[in-house]
C-alpha positions as CSV (number, residue, x, y, z in Angstrom):
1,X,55.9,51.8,6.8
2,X,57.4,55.2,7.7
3,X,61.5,55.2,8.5
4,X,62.5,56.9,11.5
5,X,64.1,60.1,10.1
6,X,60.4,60.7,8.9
7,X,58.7,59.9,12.4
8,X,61.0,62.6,13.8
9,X,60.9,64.9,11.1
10,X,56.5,65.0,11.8
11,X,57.0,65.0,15.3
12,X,59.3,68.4,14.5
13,X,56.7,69.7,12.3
14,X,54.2,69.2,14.9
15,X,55.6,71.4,17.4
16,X,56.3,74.0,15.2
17,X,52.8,73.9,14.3
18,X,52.0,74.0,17.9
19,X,54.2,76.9,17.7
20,X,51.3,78.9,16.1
21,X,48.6,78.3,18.4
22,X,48.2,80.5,21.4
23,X,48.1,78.5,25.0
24,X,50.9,76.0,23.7
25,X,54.0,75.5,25.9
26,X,56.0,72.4,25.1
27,X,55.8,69.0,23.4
28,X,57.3,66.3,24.6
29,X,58.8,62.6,22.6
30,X,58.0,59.5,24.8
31,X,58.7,56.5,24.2
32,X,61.1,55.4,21.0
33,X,60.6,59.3,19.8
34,X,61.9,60.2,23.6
35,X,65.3,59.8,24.9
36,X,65.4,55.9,23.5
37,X,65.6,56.8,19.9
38,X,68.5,53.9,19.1
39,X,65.4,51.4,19.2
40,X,63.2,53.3,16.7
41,X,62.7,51.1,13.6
42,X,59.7,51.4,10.1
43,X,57.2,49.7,13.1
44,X,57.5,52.7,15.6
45,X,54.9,55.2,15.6
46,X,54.3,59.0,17.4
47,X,54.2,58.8,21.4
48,X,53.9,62.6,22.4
49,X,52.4,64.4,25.6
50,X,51.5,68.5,24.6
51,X,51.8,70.5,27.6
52,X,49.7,73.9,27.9
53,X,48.8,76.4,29.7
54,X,46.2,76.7,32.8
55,X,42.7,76.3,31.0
56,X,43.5,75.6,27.3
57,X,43.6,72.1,27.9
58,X,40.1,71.3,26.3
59,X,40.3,73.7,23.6
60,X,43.5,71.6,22.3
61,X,41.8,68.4,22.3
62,X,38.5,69.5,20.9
63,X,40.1,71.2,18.5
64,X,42.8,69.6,16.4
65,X,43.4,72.1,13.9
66,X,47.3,71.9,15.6
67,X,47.5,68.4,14.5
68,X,46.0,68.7,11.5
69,X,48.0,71.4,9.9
70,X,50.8,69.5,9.5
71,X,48.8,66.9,7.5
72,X,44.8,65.7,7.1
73,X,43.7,62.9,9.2
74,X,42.1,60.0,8.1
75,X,41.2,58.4,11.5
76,X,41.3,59.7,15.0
77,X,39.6,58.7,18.4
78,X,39.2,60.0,21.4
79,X,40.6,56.8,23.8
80,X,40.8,58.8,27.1
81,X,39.9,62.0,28.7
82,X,43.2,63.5,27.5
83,X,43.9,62.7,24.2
84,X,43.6,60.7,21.2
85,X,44.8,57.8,18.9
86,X,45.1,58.8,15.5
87,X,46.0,58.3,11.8
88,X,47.9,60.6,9.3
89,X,46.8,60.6,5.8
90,X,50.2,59.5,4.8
91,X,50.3,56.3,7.3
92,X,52.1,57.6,10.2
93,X,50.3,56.3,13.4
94,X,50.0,58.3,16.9
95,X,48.8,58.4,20.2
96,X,49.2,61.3,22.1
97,X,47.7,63.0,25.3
98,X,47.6,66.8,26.2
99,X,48.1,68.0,29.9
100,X,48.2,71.5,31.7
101,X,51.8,72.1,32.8
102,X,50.4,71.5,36.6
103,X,49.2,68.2,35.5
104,X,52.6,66.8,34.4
105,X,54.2,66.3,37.8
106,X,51.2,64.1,38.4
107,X,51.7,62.1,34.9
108,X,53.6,58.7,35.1
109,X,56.2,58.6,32.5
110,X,59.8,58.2,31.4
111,X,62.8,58.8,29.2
112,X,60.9,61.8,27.8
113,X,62.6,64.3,25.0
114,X,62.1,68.1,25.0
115,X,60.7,68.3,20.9
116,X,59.5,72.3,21.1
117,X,59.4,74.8,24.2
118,X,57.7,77.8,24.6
119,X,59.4,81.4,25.6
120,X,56.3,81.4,27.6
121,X,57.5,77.9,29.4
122,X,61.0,79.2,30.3
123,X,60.0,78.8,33.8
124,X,58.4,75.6,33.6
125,X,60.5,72.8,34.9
126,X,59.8,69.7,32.7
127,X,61.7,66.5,34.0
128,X,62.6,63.7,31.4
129,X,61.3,61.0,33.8
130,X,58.3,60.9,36.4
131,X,59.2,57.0,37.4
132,X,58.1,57.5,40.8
133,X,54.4,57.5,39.8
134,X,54.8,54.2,37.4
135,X,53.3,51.7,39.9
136,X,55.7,48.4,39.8
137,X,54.6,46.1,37.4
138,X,57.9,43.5,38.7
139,X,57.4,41.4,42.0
140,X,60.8,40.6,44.0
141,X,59.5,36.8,45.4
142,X,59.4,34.2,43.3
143,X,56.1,32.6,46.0
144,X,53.2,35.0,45.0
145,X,53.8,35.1,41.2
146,X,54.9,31.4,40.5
147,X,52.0,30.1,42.6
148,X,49.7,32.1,41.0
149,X,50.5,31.3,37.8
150,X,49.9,26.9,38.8
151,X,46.7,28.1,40.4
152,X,46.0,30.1,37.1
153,X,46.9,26.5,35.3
154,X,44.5,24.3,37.3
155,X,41.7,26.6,37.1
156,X,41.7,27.0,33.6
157,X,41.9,23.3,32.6
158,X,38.7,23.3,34.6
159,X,37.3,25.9,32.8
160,X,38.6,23.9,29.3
161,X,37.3,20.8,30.2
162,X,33.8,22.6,30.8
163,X,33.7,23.9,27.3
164,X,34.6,27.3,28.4
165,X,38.1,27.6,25.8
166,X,38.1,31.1,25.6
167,X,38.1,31.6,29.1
168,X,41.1,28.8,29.4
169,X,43.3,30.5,26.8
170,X,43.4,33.0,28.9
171,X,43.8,31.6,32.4
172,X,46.6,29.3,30.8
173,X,48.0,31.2,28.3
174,X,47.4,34.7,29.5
175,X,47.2,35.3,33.3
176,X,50.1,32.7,34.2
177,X,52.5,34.1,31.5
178,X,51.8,37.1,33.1
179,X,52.9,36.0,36.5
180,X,55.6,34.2,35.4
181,X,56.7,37.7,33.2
182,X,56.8,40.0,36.4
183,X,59.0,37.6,38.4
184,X,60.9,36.6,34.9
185,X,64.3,39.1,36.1
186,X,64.6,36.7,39.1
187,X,65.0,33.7,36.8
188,X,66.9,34.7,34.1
189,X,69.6,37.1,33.6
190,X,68.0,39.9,31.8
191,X,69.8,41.7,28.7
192,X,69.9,45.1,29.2
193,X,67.6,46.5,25.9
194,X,65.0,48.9,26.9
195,X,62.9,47.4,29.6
196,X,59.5,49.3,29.8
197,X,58.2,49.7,32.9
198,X,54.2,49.8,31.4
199,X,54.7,46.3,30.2
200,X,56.6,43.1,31.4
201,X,56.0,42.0,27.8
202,X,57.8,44.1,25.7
203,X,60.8,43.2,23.6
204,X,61.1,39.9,26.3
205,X,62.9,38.1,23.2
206,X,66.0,40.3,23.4
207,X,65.7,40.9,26.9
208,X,65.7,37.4,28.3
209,X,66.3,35.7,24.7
210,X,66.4,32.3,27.0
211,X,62.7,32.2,28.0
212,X,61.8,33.9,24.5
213,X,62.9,30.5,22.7
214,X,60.9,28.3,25.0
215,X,57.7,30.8,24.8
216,X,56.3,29.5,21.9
217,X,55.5,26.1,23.4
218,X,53.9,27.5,26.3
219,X,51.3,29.7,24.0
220,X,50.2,27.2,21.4
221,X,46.7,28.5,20.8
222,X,42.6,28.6,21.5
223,X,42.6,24.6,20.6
224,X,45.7,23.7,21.9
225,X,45.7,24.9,25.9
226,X,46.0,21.6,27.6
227,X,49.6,21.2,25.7
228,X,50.2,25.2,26.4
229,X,49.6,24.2,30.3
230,X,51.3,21.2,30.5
231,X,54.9,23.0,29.1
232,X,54.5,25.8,31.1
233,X,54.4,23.4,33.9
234,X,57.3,21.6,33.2
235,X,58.9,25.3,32.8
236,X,57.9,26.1,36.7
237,X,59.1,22.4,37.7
238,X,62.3,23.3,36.5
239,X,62.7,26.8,38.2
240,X,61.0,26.3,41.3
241,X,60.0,23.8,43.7
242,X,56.1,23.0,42.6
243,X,54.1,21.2,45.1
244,X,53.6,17.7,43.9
245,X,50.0,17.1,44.6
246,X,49.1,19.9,42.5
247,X,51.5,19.1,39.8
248,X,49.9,15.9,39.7
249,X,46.3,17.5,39.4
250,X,47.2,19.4,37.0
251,X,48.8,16.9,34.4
252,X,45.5,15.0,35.2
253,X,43.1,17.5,33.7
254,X,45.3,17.9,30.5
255,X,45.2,14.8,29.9
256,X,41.9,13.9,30.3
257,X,40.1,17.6,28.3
């Protein structure tokens, strides 16, 4: 796996390959090769937006002679309209996306570094967060995200119990550790280590190292969701007042799939 000294050393030579190419303006480090470098470790990989000018945008992702300078591919795809996930020949893995510099004030982002600027993008006002258009993916009432996540219990022990397992993993395992994640700051104080606000998800064992020791139980597996269900339940019965009946209707169905 690549260290971090040579992650930031490729993102360097990237921009000074972008350097070359006529339209460029800026590229930008997001996430651990932005602003949050302390949490880069041999796991991260290349996060980078490239900013150009009015109308070169297609011509920099049709063509990716920029990228390739710096080293030959081995695998790329095109995974949305504006850029790419890709693969250096070396093993260093990327993912990047290429705006016009009046697209970026639209772009949700944050904790962004400056890697190469332009001359030409003096002017250009390039802000190291755009949090305002990163839609909330934390709810601030317990009510909503709790009881959606015993509704989310029920109906997939149905669902289990009808053969459907796959379905069930998810309904148990998936969509109410989900609610219970986005409400999880409410229950728990949280550590302060890089919370991202794309994904409730991400590094939850140092953030709220409490919950990340009991999470194991509550995720046990495509044969094993009636046990999954019936720990998380006895997780919400301890943090929030779960109506009985449904408690009760719930510990029914696990026990009888």
């Amino acid at each position: 796996m690549p260290q971090p000294d040579t992650l930031l050393q490729r993102l360097d030579h990237i921009g000074s390959s972008l350097e070359q190419k006529e339209g460029a303006l800026a590229l930008l480090g997001v996430g651990s090769v932005g602003q949050e470098l302390d949490r880069m470790d041999e796991y991260s990989d290349l996060d980078f937006f490239v900013i150009v000018e009015s109308g070169a945008k297609q011509r920099f992702i049709d063509r990716l002679d920029w990228l390739e300078d710096v080293l030959p591919l081995e695998y790329c795809f095109k995974n949305t309209d504006d850029g790419y996930k890709f693969l250096y020949q070396d093993g260093i893995y990327g993912e990047f996306a290429v705006f016009e510099e009046g697209e970026l004030k639209h772009i949700p982002y944050k904790a962004a570094r400056v890697v190469w600027r332009s001359p030409k993008a003096a002017h250009f006002i390039i802000g190291d967060n755009n949090a305002e258009r990163i839609p909330s993916i934390r709810k601030d009432q317990l009510d909503y995200s709790l009881n959606e996540a015993l509704t989310n219990l029920y109906v997939g022990l149905g669902r289990y119990a009808r053969g459907e397992k796959l379905s069930a993993m998810r309904f148990v395992q998936g969509y109410a550790i989900d609610s219970i994640l986005s409400v999880l700051h409410l229950l728990e104080e949280e550590e302060d280590y890089y919370p991202d606000p794309f994904g409730n998800e991400r590094r939850l064992e140092r953030r709220f190292p409490k919950f990340g020791a009991l999470i194991g139980e509550m995720m046990l597996g495509y044969n094993r969701t009636p046990e999954s269900a019936l720990n998380i339940l006895s997780y919400l019965e301890r943090v929030y007042p779960v109506n009985g009946r449904l408690s009760e209707e719930i510990r029914k169905l696990a026990r009888t799939v």
